[in-house]
C-alpha positions as CSV (number, residue, x, y, z in Angstrom):
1,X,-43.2,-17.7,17.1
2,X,-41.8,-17.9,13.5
3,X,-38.2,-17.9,14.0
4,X,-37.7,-17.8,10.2
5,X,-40.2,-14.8,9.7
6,X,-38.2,-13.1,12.6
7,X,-34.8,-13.7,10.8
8,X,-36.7,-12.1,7.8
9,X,-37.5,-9.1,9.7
10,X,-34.1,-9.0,11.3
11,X,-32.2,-9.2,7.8
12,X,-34.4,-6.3,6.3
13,X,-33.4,-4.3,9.0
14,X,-29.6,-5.2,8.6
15,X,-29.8,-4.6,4.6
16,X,-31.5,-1.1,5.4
17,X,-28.5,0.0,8.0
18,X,-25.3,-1.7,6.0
19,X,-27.3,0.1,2.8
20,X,-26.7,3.3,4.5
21,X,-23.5,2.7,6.2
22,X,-21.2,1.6,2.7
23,X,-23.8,3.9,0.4
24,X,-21.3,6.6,1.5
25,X,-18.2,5.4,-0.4
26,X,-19.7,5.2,-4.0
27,X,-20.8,8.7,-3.7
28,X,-18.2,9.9,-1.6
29,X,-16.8,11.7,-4.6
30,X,-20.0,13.7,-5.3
31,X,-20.2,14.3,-1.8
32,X,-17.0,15.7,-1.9
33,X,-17.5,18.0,-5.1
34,X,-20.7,19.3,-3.9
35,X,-19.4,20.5,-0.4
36,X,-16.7,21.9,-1.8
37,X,-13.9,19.3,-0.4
38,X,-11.4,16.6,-1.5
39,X,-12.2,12.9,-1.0
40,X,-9.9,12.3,1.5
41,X,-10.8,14.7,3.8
42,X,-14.9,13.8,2.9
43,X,-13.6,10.6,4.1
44,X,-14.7,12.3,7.6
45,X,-17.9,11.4,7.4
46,X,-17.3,7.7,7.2
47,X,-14.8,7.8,10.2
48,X,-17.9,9.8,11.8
49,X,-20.3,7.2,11.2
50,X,-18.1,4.0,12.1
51,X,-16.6,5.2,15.3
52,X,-20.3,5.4,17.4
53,X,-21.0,2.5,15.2
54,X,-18.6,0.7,16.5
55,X,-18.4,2.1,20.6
56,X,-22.3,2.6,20.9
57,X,-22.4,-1.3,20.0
58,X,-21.1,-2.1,23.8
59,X,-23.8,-0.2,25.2
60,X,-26.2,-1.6,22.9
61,X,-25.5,-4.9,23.7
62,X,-25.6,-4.9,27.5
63,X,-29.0,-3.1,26.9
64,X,-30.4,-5.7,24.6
65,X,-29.2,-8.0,27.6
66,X,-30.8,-6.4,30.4
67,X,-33.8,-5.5,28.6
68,X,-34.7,-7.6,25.7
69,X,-33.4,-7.2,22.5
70,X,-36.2,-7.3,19.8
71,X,-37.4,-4.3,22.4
72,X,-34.0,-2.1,21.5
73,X,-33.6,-3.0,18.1
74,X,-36.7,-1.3,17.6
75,X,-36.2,1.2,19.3
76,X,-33.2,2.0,17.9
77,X,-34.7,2.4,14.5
78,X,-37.0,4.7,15.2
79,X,-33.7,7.0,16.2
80,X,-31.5,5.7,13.2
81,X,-34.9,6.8,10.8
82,X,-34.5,10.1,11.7
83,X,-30.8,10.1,11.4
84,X,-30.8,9.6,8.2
85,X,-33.2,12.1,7.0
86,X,-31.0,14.6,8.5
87,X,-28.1,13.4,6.5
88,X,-30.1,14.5,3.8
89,X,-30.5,18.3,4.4
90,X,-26.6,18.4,6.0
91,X,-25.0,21.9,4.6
92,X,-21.3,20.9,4.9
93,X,-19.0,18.7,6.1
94,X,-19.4,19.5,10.0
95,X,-23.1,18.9,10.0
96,X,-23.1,15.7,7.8
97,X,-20.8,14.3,9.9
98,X,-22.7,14.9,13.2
99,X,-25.5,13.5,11.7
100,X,-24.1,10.5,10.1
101,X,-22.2,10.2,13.7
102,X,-25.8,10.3,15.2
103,X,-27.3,7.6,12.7
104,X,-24.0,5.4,13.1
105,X,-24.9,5.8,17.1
106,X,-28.2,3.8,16.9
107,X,-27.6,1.9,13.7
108,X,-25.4,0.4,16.2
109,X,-27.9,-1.5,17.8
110,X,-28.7,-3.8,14.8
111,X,-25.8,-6.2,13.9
112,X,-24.9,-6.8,17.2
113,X,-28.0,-7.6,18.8
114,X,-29.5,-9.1,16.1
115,X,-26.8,-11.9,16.2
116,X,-27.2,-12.1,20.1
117,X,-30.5,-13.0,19.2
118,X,-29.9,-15.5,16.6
119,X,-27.8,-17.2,18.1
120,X,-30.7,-17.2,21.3
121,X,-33.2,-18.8,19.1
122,X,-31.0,-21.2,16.5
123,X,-29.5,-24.5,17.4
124,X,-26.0,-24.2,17.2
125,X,-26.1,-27.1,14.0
126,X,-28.5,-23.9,12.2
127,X,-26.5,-20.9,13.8
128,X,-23.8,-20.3,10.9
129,X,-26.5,-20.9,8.0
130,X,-28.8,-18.4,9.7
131,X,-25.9,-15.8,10.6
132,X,-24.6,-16.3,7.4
133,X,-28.1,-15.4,6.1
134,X,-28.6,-12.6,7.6
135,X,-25.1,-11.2,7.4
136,X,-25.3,-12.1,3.6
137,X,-28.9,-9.8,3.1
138,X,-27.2,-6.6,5.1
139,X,-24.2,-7.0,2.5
140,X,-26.5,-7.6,-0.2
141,X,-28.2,-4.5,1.5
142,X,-24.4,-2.6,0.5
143,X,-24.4,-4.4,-2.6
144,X,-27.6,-2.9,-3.7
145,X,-27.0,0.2,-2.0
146,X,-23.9,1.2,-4.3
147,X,-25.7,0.7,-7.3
148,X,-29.3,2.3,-6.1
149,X,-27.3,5.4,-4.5
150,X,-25.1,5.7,-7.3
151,X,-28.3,6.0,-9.3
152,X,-30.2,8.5,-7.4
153,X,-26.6,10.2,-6.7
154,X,-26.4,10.5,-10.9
155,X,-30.2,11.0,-11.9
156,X,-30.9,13.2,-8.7
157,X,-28.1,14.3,-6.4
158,X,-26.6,12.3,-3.3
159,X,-29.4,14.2,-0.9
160,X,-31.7,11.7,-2.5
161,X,-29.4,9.0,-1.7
162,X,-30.3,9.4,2.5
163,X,-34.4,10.5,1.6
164,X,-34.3,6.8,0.0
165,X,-32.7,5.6,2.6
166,X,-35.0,7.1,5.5
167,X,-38.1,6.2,3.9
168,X,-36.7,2.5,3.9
169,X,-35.6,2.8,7.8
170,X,-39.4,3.6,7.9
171,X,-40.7,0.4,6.6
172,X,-38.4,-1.4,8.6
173,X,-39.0,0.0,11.8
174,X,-42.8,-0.6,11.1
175,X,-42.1,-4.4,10.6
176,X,-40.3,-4.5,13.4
177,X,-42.9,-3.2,16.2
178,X,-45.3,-5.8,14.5
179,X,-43.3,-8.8,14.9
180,X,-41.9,-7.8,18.1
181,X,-45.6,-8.4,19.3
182,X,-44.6,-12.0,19.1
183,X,-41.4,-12.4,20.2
184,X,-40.8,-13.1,23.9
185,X,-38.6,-9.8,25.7
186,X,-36.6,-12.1,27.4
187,X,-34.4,-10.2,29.4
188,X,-32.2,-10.6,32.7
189,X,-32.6,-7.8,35.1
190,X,-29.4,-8.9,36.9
191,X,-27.2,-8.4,33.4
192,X,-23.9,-6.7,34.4
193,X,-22.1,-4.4,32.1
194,X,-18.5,-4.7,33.3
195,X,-18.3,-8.0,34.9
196,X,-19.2,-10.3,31.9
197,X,-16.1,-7.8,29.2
198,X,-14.2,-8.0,31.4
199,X,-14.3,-11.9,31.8
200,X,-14.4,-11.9,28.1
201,X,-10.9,-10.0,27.4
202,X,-9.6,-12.0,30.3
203,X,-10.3,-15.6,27.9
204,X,-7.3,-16.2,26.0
205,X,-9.7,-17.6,23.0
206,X,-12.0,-14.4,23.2
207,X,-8.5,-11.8,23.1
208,X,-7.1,-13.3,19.8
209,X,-10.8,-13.4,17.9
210,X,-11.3,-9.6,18.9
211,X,-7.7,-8.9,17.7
212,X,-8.1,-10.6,14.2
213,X,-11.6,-8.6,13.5
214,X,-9.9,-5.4,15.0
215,X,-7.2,-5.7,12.2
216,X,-10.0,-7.4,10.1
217,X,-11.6,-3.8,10.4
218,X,-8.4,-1.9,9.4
219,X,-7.1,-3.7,6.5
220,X,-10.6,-5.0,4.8
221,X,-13.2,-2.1,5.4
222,X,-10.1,0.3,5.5
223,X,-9.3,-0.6,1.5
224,X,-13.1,-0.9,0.8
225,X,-14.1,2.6,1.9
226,X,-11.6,3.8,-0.8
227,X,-12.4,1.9,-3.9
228,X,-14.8,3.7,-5.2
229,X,-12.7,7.1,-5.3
230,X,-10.0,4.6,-6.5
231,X,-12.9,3.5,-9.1
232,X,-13.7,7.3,-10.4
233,X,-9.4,8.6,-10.6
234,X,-8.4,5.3,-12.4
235,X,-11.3,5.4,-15.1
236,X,-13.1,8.6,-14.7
237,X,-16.5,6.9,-14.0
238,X,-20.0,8.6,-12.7
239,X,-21.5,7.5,-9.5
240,X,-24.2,5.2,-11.4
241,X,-21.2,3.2,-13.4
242,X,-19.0,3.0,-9.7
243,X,-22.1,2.2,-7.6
244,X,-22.6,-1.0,-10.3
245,X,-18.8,-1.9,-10.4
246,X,-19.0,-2.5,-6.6
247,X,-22.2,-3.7,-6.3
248,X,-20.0,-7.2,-7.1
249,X,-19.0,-7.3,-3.5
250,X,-22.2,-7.5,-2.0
251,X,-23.6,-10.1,-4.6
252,X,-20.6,-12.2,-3.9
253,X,-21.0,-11.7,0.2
254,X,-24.2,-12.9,-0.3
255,X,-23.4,-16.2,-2.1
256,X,-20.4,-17.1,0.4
257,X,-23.4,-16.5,3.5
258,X,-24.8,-18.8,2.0
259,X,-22.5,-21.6,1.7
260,X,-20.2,-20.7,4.5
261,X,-21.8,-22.7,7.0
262,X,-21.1,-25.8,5.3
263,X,-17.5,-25.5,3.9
264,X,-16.7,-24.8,7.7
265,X,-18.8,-28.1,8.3
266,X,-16.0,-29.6,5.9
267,X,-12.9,-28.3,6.5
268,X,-13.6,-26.3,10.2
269,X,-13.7,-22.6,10.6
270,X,-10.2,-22.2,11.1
271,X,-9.3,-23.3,7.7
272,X,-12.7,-21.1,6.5
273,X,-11.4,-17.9,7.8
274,X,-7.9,-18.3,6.4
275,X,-9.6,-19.2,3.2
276,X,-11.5,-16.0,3.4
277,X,-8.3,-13.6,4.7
278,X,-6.4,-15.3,1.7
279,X,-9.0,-14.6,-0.4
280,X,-9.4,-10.5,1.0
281,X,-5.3,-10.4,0.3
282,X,-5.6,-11.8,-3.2
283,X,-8.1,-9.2,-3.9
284,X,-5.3,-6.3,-3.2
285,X,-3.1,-7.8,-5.4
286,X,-5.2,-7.4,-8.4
287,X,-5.8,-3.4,-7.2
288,X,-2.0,-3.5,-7.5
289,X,-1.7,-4.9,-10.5
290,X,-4.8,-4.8,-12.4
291,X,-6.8,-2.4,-11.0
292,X,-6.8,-0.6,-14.5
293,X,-8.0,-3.8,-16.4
294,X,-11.9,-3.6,-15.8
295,X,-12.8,-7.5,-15.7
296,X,-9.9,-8.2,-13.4
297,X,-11.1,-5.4,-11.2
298,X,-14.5,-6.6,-11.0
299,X,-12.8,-10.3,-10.3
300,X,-11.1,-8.7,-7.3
301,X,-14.3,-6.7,-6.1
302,X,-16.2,-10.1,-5.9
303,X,-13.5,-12.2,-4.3
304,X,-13.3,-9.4,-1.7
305,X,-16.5,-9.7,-0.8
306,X,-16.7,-13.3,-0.9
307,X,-13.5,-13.8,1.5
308,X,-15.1,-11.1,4.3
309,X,-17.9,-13.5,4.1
310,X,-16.4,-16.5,4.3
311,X,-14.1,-15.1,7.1
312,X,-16.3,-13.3,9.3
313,X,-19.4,-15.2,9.4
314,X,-16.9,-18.0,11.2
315,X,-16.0,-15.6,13.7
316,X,-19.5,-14.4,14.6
317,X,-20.5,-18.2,14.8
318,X,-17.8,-19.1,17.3
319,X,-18.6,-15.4,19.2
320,X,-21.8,-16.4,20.1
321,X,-20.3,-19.3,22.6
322,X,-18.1,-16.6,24.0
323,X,-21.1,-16.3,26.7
324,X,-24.1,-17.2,26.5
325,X,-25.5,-15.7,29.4
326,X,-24.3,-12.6,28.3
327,X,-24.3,-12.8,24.3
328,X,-25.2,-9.1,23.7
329,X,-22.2,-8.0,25.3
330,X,-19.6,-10.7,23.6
331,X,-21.5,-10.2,20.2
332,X,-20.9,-6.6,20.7
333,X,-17.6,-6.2,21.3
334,X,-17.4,-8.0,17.8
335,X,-18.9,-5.8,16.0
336,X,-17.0,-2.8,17.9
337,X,-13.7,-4.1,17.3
338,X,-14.4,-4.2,13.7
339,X,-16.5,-1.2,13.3
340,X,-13.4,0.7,15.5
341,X,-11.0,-1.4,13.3
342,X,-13.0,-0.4,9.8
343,X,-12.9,3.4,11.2
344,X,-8.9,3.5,12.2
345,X,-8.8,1.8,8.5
346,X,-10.4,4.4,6.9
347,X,-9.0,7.3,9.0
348,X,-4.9,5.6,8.0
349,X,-5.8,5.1,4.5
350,X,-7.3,8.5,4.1
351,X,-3.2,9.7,5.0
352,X,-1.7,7.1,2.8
353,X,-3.9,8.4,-0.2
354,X,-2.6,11.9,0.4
355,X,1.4,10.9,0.8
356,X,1.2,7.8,-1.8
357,X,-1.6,7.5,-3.7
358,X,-4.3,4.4,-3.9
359,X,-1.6,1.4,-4.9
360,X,0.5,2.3,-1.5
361,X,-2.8,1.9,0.2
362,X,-3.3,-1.5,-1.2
363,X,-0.1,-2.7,-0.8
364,X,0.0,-1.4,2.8
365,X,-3.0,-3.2,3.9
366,X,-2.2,-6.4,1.6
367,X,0.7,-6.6,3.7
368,X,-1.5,-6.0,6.9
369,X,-3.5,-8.9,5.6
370,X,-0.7,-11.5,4.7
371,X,0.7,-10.6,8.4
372,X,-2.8,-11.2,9.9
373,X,-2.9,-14.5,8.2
374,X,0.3,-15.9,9.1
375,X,-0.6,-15.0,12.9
376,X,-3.9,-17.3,12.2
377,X,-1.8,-19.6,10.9
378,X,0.1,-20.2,13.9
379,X,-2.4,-19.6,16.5
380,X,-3.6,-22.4,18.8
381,X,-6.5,-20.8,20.5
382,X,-9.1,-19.8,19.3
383,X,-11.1,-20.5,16.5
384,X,-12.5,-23.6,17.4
385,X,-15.8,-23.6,19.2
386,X,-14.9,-26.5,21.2
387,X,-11.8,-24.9,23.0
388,X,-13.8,-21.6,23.4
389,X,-16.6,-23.2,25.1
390,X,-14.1,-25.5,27.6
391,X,-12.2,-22.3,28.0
392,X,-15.4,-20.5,29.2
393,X,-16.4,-23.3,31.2
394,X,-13.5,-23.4,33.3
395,X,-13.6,-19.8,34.0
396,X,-17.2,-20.5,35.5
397,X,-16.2,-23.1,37.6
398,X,-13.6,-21.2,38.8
399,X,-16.0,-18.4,39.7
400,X,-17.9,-21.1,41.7
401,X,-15.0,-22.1,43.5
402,X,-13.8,-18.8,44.4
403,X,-18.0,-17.8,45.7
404,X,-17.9,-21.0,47.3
């Protein structure tokens, strides 16, 4: 087996699902014109999406456990395909939402058991290069996506948006039964749902990395999911000109994937994902203060992007030594924490757009952000892979003793 070629396959199918997932804030506004709605309450349908996003990735990940994982990533293509066509002949807000609940559902599949599955296959000297890879293609899959949907959104209409988008999932989920010819369906029949969370939320190390990309969630994908309405009040835009303007997050997510892994070789991840968090916080500042000065905005777009990177690739490396025997389920609850975190975000912002207008909601999460750093700052668990792995090493051992 090609374990590069499978990466390929694995990052196509990320771009395809992140591409869908943040293709919904560029053209939110048209959305929101066309359904006869205002922005903040067509916000719905990103809530919709990123809550079974975010809870169906628990499930998702004992089931990639129990009974392979290139078997239910597949799978769960074929379902998040048909999602997404639906999206595109959605009346009004109730039904778009459903379905874009439905496709958030299985798309929720992907990230998390794709990184299980990485971190399966890859060394743990190759891990953070190859999640970085792939995490940096299914951003450069949003990158893309804001500038493609906010083309087809302007020459078209956003209905064309999801038919793109389905016939994509299509391609993907044809790769994806071919390679998964080759790739063992390793799988443990005696994979507990319960047992290994609950052993997780009980690890002191394991409690504060779920916390920080909980609030990671809130205060990051809660400010992104409004920048392009923020885009279209402050300088009257179309959907091509906001999809392109934002597209600058994904291109710089990209280039931190690819060089996180070895600034955290340098300086350790600690240091990486207050780099990255300090970087995210910056980036609200210049909203604040800038955000009607086009070159600075596009500066704070791309150091955005490049801090989530930098930041969150370092905690999905040292996640995948939360359990190794039950990776699906710890790489999971990582991506639910954020996705629930991104969701709450989105759902709070939406209010503190209504009462205060877009600057309270960037100097709201700023804050959230400078607060969230300071508590890295002077954390000492965690975030070392070292202490996470001697922390779930003597929970084992004290399973064994307690058998025995």
């Amino acid at each position: 087996m090609n374990k590069n070629r499978l990466l390929s396959v694995l990052s196509l199918a990320a771009f395809v699902v992140m591409a869908d997932n943040w293709v919904v804030s560029p053209i939110l506004p048209a959305i929101s014109m066309d359904i006869g709605v205002n922005v903040s309450n067509a916000a719905l349908i990103i809530s919709a999406y990123m809550l079974p996003f975010g809870l169906f990735q628990l499930i998702f990940g004992y089931l990639g456990d129990k009974f392979g994982r290139i078997r239910v990533i597949s799978g769960a293509m074929v379902f998040f395909t048909i999602g997404t066509g639906l999206c595109a002949i959605a009346a009004g807000l109730t039904d778009l939402a459903i379905y874009r609940a439905l496709t958030g559902m299985f798309a929720g599949s992907i990230m998390p058991v794709s990184f299980a599955l990485i971190g399966d296959l890859f060394p743990l000297h190759e891990r953070q290069a190859a999640i970085g890879t792939f995490f940096g293609v299914a951003f450069l899959g949003q990158g893309l996506s804001t500038v493609i949907g906010g083309s087809i959104a302007y020459f078209i209409n956003w209905r064309g948006v999801f038919t793109v988008y389905a016939a994509l999932a299509v391609l993907s989920t044809l790769l994806l039964f071919e390679i998964s010819k080759n790739v063992p369906a390793a799988k443990n029949n005696d994979s507990k749902f319960f047992a290994p969370l609950m052993d997780l939320l009980k690890n002191p190390a394991s409690r504060i990395m779920y916390a920080v990309v909980f609030f990671e969630g809130i205060f990051i994908m809660g400010t992104f999911s409004f920048l392009g309405g923020f885009i279209e009040n402050q300088y009257n835009f179309n959907d091509l000109l906001i999809g392109l303007i934002m597209s600058v997050f994904g291109i710089m997510a990209v280039m931190g994937g690819r060089f996180a892994g070895k600034l955290s070789g340098r300086i350790g991840r600690k240091n990486t994902i207050i780099i990255g968090f300090a970087g995210t916080m910056l980036a609200n500042i210049i909203y604040v203060i800038w955000g009607d000065t086009l070159p600075v905005l596009f500066l704070g777009i791309g150091i955005s992007g490049l801090g989530l990177m930098l930041a969150h690739s370092s905690i999905l490396t040292i996640a995948t030594e939360f359990a190794a025997k039950a990776r699906g389920i710890a790489m999971s609850l990582v991506a639910f924490c954020f996705m629930c975190g991104g969701s709450l975000g989105t759902a709070i912002g939406s209010r503190i757009i209504e009462t205060g207008g877009f600057i309270n909601l960037f100097v709201t999460y700023g804050i959230g952000l400078l607060l969230l750093l300071v508590a890295i700052l002077i954390s000492k668990k965690g975030f070392v892979i070292e202490n996470v792995q001697r922390q779930s090493q003597r929970e084992a051992k004290s399973k064994v003793i307690v058998r025995s």
